[in-house]
Residue frames relative to the residue before (quaternion, step in Angstrom):
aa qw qx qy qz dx dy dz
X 1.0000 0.0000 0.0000 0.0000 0.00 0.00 0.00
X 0.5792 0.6643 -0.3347 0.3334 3.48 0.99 -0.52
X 0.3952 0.6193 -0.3813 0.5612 3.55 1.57 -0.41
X 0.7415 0.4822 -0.2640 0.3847 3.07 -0.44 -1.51
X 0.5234 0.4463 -0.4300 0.5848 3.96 0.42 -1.30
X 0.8822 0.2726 -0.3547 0.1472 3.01 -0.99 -1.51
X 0.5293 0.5994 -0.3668 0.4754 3.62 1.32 -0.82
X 0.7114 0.3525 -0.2300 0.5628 3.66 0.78 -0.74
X 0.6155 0.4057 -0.5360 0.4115 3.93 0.44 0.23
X 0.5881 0.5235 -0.3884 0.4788 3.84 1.36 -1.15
X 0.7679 0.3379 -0.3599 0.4082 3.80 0.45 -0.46
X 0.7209 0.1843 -0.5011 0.4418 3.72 0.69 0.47
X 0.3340 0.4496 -0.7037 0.4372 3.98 0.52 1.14
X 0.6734 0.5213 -0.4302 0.2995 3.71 0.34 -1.18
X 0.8107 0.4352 -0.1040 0.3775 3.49 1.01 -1.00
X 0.3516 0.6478 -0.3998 0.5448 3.21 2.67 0.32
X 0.5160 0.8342 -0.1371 0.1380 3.08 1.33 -1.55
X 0.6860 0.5842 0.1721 0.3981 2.13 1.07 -2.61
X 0.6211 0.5879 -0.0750 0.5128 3.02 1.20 -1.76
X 0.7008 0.3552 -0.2292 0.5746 3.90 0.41 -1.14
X 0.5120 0.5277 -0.4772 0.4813 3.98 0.60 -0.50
X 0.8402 0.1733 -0.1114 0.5015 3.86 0.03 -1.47
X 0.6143 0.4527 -0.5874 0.2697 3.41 0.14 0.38
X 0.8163 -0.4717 0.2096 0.2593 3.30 -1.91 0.59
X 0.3949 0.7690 -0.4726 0.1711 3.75 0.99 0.55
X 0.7817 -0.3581 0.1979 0.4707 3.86 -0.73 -0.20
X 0.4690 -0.7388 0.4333 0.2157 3.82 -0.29 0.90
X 0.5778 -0.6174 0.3925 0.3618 3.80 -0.64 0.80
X 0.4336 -0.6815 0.4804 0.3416 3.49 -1.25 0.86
X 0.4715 -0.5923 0.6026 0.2523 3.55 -1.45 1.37
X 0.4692 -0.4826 0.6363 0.3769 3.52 -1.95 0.54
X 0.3816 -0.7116 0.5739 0.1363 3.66 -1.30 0.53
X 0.3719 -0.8277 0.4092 0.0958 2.94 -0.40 1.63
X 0.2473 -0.7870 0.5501 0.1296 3.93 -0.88 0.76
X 0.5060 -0.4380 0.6004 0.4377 3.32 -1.54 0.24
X 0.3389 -0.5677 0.6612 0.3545 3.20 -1.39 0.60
X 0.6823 -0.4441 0.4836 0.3216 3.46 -1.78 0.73
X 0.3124 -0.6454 0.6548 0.2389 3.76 -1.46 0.48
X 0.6982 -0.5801 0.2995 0.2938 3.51 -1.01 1.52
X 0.2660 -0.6261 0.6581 0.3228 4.13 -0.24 0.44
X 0.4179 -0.6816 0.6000 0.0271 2.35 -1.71 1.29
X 0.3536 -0.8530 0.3823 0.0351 3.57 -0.26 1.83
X 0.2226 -0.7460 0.6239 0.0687 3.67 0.21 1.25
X 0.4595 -0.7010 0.5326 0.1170 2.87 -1.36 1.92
X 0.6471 -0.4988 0.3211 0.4789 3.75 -0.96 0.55
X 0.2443 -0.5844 0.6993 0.3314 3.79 -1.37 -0.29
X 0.7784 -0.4881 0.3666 0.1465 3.05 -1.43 1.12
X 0.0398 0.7709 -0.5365 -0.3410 3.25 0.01 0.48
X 0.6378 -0.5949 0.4293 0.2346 3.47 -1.87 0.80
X 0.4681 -0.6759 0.4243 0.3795 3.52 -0.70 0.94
X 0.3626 -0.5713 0.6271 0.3859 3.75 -1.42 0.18
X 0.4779 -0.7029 0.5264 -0.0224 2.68 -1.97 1.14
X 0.2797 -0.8957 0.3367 0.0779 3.09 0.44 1.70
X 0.6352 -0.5056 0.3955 0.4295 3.77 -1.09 0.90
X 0.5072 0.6109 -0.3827 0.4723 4.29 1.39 -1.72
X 0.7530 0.4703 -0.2969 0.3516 3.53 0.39 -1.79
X 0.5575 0.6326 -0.3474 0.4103 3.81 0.83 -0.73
X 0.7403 0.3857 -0.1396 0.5327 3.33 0.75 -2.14
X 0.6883 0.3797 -0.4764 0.3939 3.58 0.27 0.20
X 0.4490 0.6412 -0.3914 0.4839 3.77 1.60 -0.50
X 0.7164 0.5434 -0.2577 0.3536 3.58 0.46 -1.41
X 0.7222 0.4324 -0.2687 0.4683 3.36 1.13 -1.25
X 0.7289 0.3827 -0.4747 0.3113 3.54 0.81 0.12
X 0.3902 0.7654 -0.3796 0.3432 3.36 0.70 0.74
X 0.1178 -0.7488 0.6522 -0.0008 3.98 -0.66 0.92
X 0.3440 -0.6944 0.5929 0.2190 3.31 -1.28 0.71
X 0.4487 -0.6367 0.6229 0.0731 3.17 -1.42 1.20
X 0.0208 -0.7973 0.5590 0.2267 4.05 -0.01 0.71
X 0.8204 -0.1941 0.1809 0.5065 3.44 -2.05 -0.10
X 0.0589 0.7534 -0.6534 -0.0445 3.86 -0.90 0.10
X 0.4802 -0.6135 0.6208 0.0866 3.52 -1.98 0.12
X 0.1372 0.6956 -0.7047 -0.0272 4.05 -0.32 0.75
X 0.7380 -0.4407 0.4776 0.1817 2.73 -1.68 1.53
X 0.3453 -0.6866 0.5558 0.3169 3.54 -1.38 0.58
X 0.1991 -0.8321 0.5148 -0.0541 3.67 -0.55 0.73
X 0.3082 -0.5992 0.6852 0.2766 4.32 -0.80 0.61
X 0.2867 -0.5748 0.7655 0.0387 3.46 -1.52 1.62
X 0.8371 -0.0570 0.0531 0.5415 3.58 0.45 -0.45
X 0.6486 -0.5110 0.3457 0.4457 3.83 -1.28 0.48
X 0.8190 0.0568 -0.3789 0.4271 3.75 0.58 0.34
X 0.4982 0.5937 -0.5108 0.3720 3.72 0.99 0.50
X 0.3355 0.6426 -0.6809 0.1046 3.75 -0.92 -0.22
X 0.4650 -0.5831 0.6331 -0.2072 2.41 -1.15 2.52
X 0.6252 -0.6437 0.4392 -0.0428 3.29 -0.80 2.15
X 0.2892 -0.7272 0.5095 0.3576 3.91 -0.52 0.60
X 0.5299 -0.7601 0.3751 -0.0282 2.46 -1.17 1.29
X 0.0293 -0.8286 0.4829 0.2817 4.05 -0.18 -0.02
X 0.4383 -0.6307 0.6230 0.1483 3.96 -1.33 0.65
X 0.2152 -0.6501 0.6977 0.2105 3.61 -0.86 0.54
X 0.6867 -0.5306 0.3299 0.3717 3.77 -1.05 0.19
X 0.4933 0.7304 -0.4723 -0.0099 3.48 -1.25 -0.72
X 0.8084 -0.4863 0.2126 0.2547 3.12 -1.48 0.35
X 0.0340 0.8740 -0.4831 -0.0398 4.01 -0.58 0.73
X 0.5183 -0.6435 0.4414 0.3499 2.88 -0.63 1.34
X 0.4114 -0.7107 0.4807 0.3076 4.08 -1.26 1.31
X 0.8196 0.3369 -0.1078 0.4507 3.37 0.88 -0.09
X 0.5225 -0.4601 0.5726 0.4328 4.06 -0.87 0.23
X 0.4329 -0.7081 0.5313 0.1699 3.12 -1.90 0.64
X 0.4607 -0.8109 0.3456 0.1036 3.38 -0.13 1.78
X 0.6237 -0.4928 0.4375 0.4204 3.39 -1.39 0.79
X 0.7187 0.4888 -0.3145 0.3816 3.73 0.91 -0.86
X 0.6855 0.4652 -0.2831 0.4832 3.60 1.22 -0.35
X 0.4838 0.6804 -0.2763 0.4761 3.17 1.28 -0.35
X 0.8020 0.3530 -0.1659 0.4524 3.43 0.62 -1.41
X 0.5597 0.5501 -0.3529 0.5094 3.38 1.45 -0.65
X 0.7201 0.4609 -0.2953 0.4263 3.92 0.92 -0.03
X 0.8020 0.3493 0.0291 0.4836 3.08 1.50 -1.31
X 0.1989 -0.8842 0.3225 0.2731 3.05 1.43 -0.44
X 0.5558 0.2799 -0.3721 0.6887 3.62 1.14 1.21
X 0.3237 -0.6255 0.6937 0.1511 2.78 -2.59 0.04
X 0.2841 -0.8490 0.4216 0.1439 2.71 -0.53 0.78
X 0.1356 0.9179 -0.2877 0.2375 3.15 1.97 -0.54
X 0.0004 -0.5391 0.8186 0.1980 4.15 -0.72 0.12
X 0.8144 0.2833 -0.2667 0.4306 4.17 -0.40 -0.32
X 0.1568 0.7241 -0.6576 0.1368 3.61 -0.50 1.18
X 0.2222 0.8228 -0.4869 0.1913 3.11 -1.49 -0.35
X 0.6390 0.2115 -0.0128 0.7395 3.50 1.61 -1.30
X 0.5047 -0.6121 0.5847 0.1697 3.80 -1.04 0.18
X 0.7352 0.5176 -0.1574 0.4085 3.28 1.41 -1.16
X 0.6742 0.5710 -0.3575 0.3027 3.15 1.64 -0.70
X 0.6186 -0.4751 0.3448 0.5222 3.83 -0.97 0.02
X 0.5517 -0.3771 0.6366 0.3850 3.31 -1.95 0.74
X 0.2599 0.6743 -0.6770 -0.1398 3.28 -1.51 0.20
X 0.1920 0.8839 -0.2743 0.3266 3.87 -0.47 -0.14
X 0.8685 0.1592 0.0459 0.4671 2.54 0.70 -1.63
X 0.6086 -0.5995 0.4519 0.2568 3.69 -1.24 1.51
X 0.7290 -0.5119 0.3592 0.2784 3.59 -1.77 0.50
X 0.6952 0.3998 -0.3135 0.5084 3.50 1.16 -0.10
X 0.4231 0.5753 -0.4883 0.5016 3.57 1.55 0.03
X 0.6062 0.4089 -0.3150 0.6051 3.68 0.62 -1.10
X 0.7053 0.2790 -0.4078 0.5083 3.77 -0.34 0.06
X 0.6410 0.3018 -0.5489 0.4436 4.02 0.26 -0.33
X 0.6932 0.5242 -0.3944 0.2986 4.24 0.59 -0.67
X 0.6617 0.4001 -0.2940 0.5619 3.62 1.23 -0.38
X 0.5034 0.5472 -0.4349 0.5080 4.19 1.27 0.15
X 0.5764 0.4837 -0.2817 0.5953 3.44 1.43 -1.04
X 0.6821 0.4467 -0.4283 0.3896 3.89 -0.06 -0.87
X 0.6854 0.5808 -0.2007 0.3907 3.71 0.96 -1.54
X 0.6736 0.4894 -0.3013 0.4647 3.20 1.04 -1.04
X 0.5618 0.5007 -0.4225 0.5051 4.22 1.05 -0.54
X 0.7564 0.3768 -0.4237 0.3262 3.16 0.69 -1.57
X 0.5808 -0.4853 0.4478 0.4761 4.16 0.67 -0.46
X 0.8578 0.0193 -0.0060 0.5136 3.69 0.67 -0.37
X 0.8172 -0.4588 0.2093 0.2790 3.26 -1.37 0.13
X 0.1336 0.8593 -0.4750 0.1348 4.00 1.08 0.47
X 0.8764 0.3025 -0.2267 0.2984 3.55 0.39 -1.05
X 0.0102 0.7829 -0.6220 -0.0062 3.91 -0.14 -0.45
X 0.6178 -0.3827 0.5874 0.3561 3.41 -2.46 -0.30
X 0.3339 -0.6193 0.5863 0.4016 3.44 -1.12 -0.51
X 0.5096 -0.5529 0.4862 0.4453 3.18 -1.30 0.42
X 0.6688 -0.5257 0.3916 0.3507 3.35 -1.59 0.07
X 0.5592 0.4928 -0.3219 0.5838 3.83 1.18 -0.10
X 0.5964 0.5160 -0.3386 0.5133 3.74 0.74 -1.16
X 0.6653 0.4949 -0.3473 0.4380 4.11 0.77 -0.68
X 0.7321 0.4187 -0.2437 0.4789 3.14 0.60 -1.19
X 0.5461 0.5840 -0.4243 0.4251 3.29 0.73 -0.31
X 0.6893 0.5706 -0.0894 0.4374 3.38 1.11 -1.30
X 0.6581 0.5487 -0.0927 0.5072 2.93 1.43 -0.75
X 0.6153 0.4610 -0.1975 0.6082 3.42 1.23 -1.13
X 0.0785 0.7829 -0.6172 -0.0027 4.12 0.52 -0.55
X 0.9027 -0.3662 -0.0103 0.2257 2.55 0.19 2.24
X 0.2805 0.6417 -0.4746 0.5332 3.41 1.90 0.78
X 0.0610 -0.6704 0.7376 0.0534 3.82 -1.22 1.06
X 0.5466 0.5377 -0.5861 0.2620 3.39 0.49 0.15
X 0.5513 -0.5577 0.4326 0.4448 3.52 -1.29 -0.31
X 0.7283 0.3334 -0.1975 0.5652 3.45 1.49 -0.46
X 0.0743 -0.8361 0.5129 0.1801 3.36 -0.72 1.05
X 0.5961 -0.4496 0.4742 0.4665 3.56 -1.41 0.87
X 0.8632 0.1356 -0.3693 0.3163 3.41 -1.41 -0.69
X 0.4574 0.5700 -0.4548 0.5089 4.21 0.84 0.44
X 0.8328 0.3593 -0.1841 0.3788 3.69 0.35 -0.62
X 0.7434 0.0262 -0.3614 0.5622 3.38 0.94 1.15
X 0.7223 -0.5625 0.3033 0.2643 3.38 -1.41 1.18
X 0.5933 0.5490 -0.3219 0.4929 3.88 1.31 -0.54
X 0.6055 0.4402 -0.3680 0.5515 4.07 1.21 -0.76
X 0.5930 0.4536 -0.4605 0.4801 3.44 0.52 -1.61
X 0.7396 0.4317 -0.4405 0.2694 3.85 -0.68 -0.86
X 0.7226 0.5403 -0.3368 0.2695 3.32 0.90 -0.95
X 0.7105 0.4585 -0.0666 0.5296 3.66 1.79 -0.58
X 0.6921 0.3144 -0.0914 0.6433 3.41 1.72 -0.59
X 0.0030 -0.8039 0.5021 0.3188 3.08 -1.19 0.63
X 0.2608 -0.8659 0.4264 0.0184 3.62 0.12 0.83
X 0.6912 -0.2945 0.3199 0.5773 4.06 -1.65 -0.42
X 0.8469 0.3117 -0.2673 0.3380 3.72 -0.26 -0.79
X 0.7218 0.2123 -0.2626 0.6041 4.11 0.57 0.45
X 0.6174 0.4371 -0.4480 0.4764 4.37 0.50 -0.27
X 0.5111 -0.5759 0.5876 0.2486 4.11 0.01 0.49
X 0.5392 -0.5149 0.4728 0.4697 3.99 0.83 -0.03
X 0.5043 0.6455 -0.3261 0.4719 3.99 0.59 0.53
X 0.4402 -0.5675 0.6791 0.1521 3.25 -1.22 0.65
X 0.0604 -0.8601 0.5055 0.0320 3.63 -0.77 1.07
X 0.7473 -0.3902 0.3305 0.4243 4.01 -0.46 0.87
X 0.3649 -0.7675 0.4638 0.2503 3.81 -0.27 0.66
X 0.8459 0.2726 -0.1379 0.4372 3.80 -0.85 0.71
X 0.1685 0.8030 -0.3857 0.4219 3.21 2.13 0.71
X 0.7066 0.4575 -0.1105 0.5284 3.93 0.69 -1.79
X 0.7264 -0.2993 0.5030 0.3603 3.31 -1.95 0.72
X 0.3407 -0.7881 0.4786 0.1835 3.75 -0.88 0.30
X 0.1704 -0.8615 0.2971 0.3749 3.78 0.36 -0.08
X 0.7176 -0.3480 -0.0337 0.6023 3.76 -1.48 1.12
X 0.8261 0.3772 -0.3076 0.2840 3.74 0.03 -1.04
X 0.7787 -0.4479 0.2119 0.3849 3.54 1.21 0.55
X 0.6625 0.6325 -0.2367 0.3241 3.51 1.28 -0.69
X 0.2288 -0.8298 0.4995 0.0980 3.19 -1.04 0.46
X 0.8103 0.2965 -0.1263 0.4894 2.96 -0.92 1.03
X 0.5367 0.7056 -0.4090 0.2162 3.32 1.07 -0.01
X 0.5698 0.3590 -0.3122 0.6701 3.53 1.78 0.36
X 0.9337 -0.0395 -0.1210 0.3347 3.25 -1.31 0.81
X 0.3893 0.6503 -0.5082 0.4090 4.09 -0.39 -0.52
X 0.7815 -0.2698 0.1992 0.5261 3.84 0.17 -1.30
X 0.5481 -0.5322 0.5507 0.3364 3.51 -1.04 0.42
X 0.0802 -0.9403 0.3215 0.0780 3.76 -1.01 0.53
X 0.2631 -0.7592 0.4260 0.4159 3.54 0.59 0.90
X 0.1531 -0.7235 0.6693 0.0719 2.87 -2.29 0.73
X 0.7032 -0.4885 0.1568 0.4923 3.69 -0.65 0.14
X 0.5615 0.6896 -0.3571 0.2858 3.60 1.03 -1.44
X 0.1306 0.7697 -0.6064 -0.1509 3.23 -1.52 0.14
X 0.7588 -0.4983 0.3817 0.1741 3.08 -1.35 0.64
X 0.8106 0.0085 0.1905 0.5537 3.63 0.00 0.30
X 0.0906 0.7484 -0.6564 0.0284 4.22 0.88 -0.15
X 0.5986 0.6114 -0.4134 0.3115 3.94 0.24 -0.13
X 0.5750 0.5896 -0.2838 0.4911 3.20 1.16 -1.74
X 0.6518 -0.3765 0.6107 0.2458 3.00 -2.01 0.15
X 0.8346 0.2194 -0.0802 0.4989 3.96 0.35 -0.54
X 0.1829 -0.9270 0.3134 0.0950 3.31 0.01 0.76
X 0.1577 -0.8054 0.5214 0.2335 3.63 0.32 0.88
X 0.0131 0.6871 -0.7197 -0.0989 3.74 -1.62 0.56
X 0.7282 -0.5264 0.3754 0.2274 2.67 -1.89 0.99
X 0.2175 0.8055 -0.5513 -0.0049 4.06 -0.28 0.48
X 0.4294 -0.8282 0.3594 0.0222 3.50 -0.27 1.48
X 0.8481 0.4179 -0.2281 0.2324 3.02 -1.38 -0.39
X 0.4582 -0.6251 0.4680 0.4246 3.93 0.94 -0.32
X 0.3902 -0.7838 0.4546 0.1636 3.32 -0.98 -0.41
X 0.6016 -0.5374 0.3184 0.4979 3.69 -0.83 -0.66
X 0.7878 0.3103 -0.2515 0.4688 3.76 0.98 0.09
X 0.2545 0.6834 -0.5134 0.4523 2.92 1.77 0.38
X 0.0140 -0.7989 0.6008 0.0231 3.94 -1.64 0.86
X 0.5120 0.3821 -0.4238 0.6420 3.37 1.63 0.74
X 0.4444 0.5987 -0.6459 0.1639 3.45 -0.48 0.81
X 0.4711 0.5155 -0.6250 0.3489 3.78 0.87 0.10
X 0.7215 0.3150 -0.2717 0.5535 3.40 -1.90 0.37
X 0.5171 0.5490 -0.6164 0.2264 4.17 0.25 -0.05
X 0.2220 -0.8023 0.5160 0.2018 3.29 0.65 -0.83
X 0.6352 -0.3917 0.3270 0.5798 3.94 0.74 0.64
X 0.1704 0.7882 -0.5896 0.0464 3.70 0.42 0.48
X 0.1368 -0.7393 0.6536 0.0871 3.90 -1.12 0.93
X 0.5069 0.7320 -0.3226 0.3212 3.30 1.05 -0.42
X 0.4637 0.3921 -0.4875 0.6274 4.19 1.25 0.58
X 0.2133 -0.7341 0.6308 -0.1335 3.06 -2.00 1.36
X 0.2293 0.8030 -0.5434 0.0853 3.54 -0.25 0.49
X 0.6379 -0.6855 0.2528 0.2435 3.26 -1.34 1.02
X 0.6344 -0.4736 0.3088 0.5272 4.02 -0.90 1.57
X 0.8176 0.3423 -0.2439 0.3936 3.66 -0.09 -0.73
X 0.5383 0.5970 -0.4673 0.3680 3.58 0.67 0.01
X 0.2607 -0.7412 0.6183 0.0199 3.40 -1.56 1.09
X 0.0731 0.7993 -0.5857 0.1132 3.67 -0.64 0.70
X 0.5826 -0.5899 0.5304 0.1771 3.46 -1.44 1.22
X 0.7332 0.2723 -0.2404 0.5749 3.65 0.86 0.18
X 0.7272 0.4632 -0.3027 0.4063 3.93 0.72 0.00
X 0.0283 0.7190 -0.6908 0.0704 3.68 -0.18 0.88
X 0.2736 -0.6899 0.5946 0.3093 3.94 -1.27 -1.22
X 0.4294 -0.7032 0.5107 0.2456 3.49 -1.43 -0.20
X 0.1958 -0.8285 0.3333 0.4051 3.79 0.03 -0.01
X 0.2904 -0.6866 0.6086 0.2717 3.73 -1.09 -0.24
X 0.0155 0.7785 -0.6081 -0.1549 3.22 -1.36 0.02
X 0.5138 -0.4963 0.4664 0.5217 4.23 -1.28 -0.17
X 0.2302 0.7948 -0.5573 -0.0690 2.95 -2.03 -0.29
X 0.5975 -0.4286 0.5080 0.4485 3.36 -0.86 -0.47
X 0.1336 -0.7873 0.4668 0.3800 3.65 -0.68 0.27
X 0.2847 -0.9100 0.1595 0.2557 3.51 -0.65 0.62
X 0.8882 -0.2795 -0.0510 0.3609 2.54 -1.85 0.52
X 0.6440 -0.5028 0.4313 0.3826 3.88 -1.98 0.59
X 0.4556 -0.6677 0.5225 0.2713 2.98 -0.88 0.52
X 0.5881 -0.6837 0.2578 0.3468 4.06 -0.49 0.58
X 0.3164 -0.6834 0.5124 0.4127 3.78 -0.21 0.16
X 0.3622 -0.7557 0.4864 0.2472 3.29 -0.83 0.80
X 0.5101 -0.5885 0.5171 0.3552 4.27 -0.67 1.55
X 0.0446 -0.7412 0.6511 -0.1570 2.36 -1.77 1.39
């Protein structure tokens, strides 16, 4: 008989079993489904920035001409202002705009909407772009050397030594062409830098070709900041009679297809040049 029990106890556990499986007690916990994750979004590398070579410096340095003490003319900014003549301590100006080719060799892009030549100016690019390329130039050279000019320090540079309020080769359309390109002889284009007659103190370009940023600003309280960006441009067609005008303003962050800059730096001015024995 013991068979039998045991064969008949295993079939009513099997059927206790059974029973406790389907009867009405709490259902098994479900896995909890998730949103599936949205794909990260994979930020392409950043360029890495060329190195700025001791060669790349000494060829920067040598294009530079020294601008000496000077005198702007007092002059009415407005029907009751009129700003007092003014004096300039000296210093160094770069002989040329900063090219698409110097640019990239610092920054490694162009920002440029007109390329094509290496030679033409950088333009494009906003007042703190010009402050990240001369943070980059300073930072090879080991200390502080390069900078903007101020907006008097240009015009000064610009004028080469004219105290009048009107300068001669500004005040008909045959001088202006020979030193500027501008609306009425540039084809609407941006032309290669150092192309024009230079003026007495050596410079180029310091009328038309691009507008140039300068340190000054406009209000430095305000919330927007206007700097000083000079010089007219190549589609500019009022520039006879400007006379070195600093007096256009556009905002630190603004970019434009016709505004690039030039740099300055301090110094000693140098040395006389020998008299030659007689």
């Amino acid at each position: 008989m013991r068979p039998a029990l045991t064969v008949f106890a295993l079939l009513s556990l099997g059927g206790l079993s059974v029973g406790c499986a389907s009867d009405g007690g709490s259902p098994s916990p479900q896995p909890v489904q998730r949103a599936a994750e949205p794909p990260r979004k994979v930020e392409p590398p950043k360029p890495t920035q060329p190195t700025v070579t001791p060669e790349f410096l000494a060829r920067l340095d040598a294009g530079f001409v020294w601008v000496p003490n000077g005198t702007l003319p007092a002059r009415w900014r407005t029907n009751e202002r009129k700003d007092p003549e003014a004096k300039v301590q000296g210093l160094w100006l770069a002989k040329y705009e900063v090219t698409q080719r110097e640019w990239q060799t610092v920054m490694g892009d162009n920002p440029s909407q007109q390329t094509g030549d290496p030679e033409l100016p950088v333009t494009n690019v906003s007042w703190h772009d010009a402050k990240a390329f001369i943070e980059r130039l300073n930072k090879a050279k080991g200390s502080k050397v390069y900078r903007l000019p101020s907006a008097r320090e240009w015009e000064s540079g610009c004028r080469a030594g004219v105290t009048t309020l009107v300068i001669p080769n500004q005040a008909k359309e045959e001088s202006l062409s020979q030193l500027a390109w501008w609306g009425k002889n540039s084809g609407g284009v941006m032309h290669p830098v150092g192309k024009l007659k230079p003026n007495a103190f050596g410079l180029h370009d310091m009328l038309g070709n691009i507008a140039e940023w300068c340190e000054d600003a406009q209000d430095p309280p305000q919330k927007d900041i206007l700097r000083v960006h000079a010089g007219g441009h190549f589609s500019d067609l009022n520039m006879v009679g400007q006379n070195c005008s600093t007096t256009a303003w556009m905002g630190e962050d603004g970019r434009e297809r016709w505004t690039g800059f030039r740099l300055a730096k301090d110094g000693p001015p140098p040395a006389p040049k020998a008299k030659p024995k007689g």
